[in-house]
BAMIBA-727689 format. One line per field, with one value per residue (C-alpha): x, y, z; residue number from 1. Coordinates in Angstrom, 1 decimal. Layout:
xx	(X / ...)
yy	(Y / ...)
zz	(Z / ...)
num	(NUM / ...)
// end
This chain:
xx	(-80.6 / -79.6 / -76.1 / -77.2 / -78.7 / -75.5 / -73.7 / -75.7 / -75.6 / -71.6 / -71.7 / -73.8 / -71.6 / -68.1 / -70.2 / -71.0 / -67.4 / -65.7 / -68.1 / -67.4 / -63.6 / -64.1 / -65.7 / -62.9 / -60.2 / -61.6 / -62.3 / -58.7 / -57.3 / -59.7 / -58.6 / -54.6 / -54.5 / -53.8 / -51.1 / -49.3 / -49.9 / -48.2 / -44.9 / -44.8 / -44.4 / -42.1 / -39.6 / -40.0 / -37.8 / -39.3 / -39.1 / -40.8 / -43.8 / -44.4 / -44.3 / -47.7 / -46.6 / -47.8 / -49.9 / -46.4 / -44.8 / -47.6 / -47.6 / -44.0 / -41.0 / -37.9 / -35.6 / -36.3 / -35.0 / -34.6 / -32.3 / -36.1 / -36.1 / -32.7 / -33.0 / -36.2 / -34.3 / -31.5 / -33.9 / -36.1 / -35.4 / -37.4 / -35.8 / -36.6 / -40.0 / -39.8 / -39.3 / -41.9 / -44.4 / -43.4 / -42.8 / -46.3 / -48.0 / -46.2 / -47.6 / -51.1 / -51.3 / -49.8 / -52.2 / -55.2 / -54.0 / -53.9 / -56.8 / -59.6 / -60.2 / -60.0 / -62.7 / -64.6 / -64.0 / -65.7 / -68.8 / -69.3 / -69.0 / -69.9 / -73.1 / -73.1 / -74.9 / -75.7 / -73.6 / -75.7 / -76.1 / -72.8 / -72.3 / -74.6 / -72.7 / -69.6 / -71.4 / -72.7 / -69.6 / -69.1 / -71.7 / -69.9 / -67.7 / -64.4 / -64.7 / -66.8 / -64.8 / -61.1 / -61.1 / -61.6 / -59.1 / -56.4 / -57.4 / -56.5 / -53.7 / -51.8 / -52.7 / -50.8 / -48.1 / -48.6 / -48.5 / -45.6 / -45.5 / -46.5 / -48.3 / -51.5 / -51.4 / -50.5 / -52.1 / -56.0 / -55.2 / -54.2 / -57.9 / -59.7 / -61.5 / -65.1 / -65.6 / -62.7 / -64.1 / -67.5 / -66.3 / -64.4 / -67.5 / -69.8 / -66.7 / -66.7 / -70.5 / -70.2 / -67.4 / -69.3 / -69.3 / -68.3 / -65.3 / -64.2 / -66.4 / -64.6 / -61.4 / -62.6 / -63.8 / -60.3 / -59.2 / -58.1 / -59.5 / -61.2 / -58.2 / -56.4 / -59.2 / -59.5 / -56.0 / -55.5 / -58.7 / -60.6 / -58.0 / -56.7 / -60.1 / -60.5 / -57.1 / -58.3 / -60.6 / -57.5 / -55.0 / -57.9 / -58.4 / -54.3 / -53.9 / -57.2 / -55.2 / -51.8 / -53.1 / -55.1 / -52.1 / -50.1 / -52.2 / -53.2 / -52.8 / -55.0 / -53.6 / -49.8 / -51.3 / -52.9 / -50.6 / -46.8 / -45.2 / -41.7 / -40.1 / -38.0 / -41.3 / -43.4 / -44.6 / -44.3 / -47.9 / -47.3 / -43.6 / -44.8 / -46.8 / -43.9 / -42.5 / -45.4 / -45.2 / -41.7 / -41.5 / -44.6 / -43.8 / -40.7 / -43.6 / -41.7 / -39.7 / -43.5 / -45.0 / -41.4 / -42.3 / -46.0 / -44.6 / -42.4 / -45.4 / -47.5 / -45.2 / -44.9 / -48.9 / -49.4 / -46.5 / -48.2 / -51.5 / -49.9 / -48.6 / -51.4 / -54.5 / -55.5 / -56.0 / -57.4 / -60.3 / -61.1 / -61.4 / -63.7 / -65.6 / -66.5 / -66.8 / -69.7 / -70.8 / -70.9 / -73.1)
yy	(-51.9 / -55.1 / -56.5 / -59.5 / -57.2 / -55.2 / -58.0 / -59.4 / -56.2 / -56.4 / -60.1 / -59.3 / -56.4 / -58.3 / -61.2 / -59.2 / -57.8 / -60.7 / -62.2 / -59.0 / -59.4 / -63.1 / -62.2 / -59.6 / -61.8 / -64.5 / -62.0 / -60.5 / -64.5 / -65.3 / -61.7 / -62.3 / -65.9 / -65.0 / -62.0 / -64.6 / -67.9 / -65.3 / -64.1 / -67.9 / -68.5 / -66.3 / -67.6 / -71.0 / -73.2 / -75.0 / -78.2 / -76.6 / -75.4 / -78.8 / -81.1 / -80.6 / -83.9 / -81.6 / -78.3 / -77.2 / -77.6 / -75.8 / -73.1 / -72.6 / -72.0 / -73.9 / -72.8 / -69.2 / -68.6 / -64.7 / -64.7 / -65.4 / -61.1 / -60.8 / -63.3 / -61.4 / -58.2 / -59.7 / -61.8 / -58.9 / -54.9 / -55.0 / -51.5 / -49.5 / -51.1 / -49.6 / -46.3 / -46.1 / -46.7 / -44.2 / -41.5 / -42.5 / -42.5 / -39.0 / -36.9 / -38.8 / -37.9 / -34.4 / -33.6 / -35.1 / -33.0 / -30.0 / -29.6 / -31.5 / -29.7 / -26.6 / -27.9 / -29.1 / -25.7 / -23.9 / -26.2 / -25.9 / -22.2 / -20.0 / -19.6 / -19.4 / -20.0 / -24.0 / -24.9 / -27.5 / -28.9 / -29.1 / -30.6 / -33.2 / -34.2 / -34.4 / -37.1 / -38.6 / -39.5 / -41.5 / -43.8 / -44.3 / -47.8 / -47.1 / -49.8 / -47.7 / -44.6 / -46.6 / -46.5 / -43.0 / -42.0 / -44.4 / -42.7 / -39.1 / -39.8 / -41.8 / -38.6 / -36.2 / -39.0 / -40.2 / -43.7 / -45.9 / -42.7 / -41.8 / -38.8 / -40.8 / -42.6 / -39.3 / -36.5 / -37.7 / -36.8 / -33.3 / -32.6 / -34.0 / -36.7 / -36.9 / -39.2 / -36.9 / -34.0 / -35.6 / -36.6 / -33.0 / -31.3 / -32.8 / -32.1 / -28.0 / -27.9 / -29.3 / -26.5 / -23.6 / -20.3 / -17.9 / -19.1 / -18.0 / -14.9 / -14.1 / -14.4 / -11.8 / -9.3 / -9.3 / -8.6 / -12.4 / -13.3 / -16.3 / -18.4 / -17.4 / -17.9 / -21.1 / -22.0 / -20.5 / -21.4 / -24.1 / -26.3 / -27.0 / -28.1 / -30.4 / -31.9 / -35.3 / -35.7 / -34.7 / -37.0 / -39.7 / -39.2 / -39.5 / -42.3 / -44.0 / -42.7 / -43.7 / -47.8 / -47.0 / -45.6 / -48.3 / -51.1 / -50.3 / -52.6 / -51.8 / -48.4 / -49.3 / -52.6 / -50.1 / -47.0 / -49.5 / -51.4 / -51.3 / -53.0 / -50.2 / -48.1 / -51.0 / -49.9 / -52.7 / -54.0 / -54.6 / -55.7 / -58.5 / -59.7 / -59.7 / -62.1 / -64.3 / -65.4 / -65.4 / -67.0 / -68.4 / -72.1 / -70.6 / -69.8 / -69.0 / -66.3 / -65.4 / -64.2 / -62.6 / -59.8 / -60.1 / -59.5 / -56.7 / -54.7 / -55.2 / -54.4 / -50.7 / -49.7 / -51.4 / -49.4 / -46.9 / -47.2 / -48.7 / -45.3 / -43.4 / -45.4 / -42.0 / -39.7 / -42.6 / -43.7 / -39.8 / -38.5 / -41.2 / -41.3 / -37.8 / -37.3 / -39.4 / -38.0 / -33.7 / -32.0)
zz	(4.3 / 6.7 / 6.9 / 4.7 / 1.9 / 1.7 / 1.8 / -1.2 / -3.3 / -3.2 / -4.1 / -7.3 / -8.1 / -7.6 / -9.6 / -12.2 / -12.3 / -13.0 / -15.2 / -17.3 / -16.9 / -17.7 / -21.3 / -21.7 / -21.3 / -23.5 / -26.3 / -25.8 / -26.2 / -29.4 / -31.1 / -30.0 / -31.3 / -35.1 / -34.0 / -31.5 / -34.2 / -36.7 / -34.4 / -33.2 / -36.6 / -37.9 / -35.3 / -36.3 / -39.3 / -41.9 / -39.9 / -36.9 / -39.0 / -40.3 / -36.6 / -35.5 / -33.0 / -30.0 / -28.9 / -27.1 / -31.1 / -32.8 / -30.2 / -28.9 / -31.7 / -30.2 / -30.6 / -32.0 / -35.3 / -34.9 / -38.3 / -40.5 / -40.1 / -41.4 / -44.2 / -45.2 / -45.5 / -47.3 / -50.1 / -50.8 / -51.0 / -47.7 / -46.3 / -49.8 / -49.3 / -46.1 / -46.8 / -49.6 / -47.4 / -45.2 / -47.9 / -48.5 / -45.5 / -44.1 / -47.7 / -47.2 / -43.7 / -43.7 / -46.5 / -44.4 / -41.3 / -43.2 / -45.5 / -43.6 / -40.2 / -42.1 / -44.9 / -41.6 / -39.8 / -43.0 / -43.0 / -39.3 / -39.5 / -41.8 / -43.7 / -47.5 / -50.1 / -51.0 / -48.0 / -47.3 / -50.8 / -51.2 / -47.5 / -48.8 / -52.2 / -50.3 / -47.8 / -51.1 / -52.5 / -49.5 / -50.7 / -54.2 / -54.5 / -55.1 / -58.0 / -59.6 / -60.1 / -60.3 / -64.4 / -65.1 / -62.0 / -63.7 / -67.0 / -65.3 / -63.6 / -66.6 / -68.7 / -66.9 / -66.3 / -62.8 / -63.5 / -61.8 / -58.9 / -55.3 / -56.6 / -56.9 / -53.6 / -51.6 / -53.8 / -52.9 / -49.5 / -50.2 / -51.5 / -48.0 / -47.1 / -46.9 / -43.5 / -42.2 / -43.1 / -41.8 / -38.2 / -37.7 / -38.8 / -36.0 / -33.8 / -34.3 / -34.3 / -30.5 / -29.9 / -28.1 / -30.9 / -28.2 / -27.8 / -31.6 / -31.0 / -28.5 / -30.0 / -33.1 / -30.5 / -29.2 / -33.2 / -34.2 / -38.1 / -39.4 / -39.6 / -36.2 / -34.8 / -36.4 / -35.8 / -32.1 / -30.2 / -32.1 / -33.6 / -30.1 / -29.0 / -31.8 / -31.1 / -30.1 / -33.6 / -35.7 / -34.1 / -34.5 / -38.4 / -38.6 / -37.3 / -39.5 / -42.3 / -41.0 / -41.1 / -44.5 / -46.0 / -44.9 / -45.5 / -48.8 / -51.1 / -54.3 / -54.9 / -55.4 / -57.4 / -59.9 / -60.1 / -59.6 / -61.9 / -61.1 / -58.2 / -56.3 / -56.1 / -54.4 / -50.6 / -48.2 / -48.8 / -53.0 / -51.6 / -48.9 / -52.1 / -54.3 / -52.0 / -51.8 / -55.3 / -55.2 / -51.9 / -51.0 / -49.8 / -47.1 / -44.7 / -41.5 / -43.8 / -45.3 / -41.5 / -40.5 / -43.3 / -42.1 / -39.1 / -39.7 / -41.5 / -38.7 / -35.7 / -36.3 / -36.7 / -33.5 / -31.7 / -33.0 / -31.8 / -28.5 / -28.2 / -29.1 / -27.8 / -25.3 / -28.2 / -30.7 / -28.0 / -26.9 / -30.8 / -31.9 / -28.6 / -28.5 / -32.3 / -31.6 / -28.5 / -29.9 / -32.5)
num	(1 / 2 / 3 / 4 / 5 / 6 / 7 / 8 / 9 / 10 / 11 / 12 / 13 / 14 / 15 / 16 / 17 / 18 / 19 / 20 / 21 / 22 / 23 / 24 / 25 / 26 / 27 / 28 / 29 / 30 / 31 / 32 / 33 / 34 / 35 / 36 / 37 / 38 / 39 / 40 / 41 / 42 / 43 / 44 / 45 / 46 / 47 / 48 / 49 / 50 / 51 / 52 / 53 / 54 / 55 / 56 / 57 / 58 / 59 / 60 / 61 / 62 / 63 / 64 / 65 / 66 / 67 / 68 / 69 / 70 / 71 / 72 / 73 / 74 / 75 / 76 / 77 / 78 / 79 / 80 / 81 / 82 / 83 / 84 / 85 / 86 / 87 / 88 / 89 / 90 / 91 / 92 / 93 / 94 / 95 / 96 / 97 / 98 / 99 / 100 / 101 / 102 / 103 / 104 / 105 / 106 / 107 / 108 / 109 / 110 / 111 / 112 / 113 / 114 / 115 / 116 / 117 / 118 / 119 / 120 / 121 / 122 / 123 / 124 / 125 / 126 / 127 / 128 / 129 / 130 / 131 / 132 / 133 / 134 / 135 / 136 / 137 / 138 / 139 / 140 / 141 / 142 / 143 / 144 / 145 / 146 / 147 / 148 / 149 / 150 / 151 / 152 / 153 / 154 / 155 / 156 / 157 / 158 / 159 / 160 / 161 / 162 / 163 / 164 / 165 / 166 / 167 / 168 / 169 / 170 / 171 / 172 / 173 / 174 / 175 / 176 / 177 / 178 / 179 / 180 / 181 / 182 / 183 / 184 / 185 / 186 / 187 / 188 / 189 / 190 / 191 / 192 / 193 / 194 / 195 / 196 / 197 / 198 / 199 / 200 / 201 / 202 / 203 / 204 / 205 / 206 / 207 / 208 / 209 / 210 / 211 / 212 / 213 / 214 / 215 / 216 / 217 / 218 / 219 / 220 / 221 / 222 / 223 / 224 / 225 / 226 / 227 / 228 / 229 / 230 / 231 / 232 / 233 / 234 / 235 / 236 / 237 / 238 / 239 / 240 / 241 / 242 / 243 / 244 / 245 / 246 / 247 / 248 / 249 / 250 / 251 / 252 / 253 / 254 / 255 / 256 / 257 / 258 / 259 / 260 / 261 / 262 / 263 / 264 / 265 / 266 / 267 / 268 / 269 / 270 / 271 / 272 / 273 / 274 / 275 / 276 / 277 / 278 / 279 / 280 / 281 / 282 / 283 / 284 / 285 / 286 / 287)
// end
């Protein structure tokens, strides 16, 4: 290869680099627009919201009105909301990081009878619309008394999840079988086996399936709609609605609680991006 065709090839490469960063950054600006318009926002006045004289007034709160997040907290119960939603969301995810690796772990192996058949109405429930099967689960859960509790928004969980259950499944089946072989030879059961040598490997998958149910939890909406009717039992997502109607024309106040429901998900996430990308990567990759 001459001077002038290396020279090329790194041209097309640093070319093609940059247009790749180029589309990046522009998709990173489009996606960030409604998160920044709704932070700009929330530390803005009433009067601010309203000049649309200039791009720098639409786009820049001056000054910042850092007292919209205290006045929030003040107006509404926004702390018991708070902690609703995280009563809710630690039961719901406990309950999904205890039952469905080990329902995935019993599917991926061991052979018994109509394992598959039953593998298959598990992945057929999936395709059911929650609309569908809302009534007669209301109907249950007001029978034995549940209504206006947590028990039905955390209690689900405890009885696994079928795309959980699904995704950790394909994980195990791309875990080599020696491994928990080995283990029994050396006198370990089933379950330490299970617990010592392959839950470790599936570590990425379960932190993955977490976290999806860490935003559903918190993000759901419907559930607390159906199953709460009293106002110190709402979870931030039935609360920020509450406020809404209550609230609705005070917008700078109205994106200071969408704010403050958003914020700690995408700490979250910020935090635990690694284990979120590898689970989901290699769940797709294995089995």
């Amino acid at each position: 290869m001459t001077a002038a065709a290396g020279q090329n090839l790194i041209w097309r490469k640093w070319m093609a680099t940059a247009l790749i960063h180029t589309a990046l950054v522009i998709g990173l600006v489009i996606f960030a627009m409604p998160l920044y318009g709704m932070i700009a926002t929330a530390l803005k006045s009433d009067t601010q919201v309203q000049d649309i004289s200039s791009l720098r007034r639409i786009l820049v709160p001056d000054p910042v009105m850092w007292r919209n997040f205290t006045d929030v907290i003040h107006r509404v119960p926004f702390l018991r909301y708070f902690a609703n939603s995280l009563t809710i969301v630690f039961l719901s995810v406990l309950g999904v990081a205890a039952v469905c690796p080990l329902v995935a772990y019993g599917f991926a192996r061991f052979r018994w009878p109509g394992r598959d058949k039953v593998f298959f109405l598990l992945l057929a429930t999936m395709m059911i619309p929650p609309q569908v099967t809302m009534v007669p689960v209301y109907l249950i859960f007001s029978e034995i008394g549940w209504v206006n509790t947590f028990k039905p928004l955390w209690v689900p969980a405890w009885f696994g999840v079928p795309f959980y259950i699904f995704l950790l499944r394909q994980f195990f089946l791309g875990v080599p079988k020696e491994l928990d072989e080995a283990a029994m030879i050396d006198g370990a059961g089933s379950f330490t086996a299970y617990r010592l040598v392959l839950l470790p490997q599936v570590r990425p998958a379960v932190i993955a399936i977490m976290l999806f149910q860490v935003i559903g939890a918190w993000n759901d909406f419907m559930g607390p709609l159906i199953y709460i009717n009293s106002i110190p039992k709402m979870p931030l997502a039935l609360g920020i609605q509450a406020f809404v109607l209550n609230h609705g024309s005070e917008w700078p106040l109205l994106f200071a609680a969408a704010t403050m429901m958003t914020l700690p998900v995408m700490i979250l996430y910020f935090f635990t991006q690694r284990f979120f990308v590898e689970g989901t990567t290699l769940t797709g990759i294995k089995g």
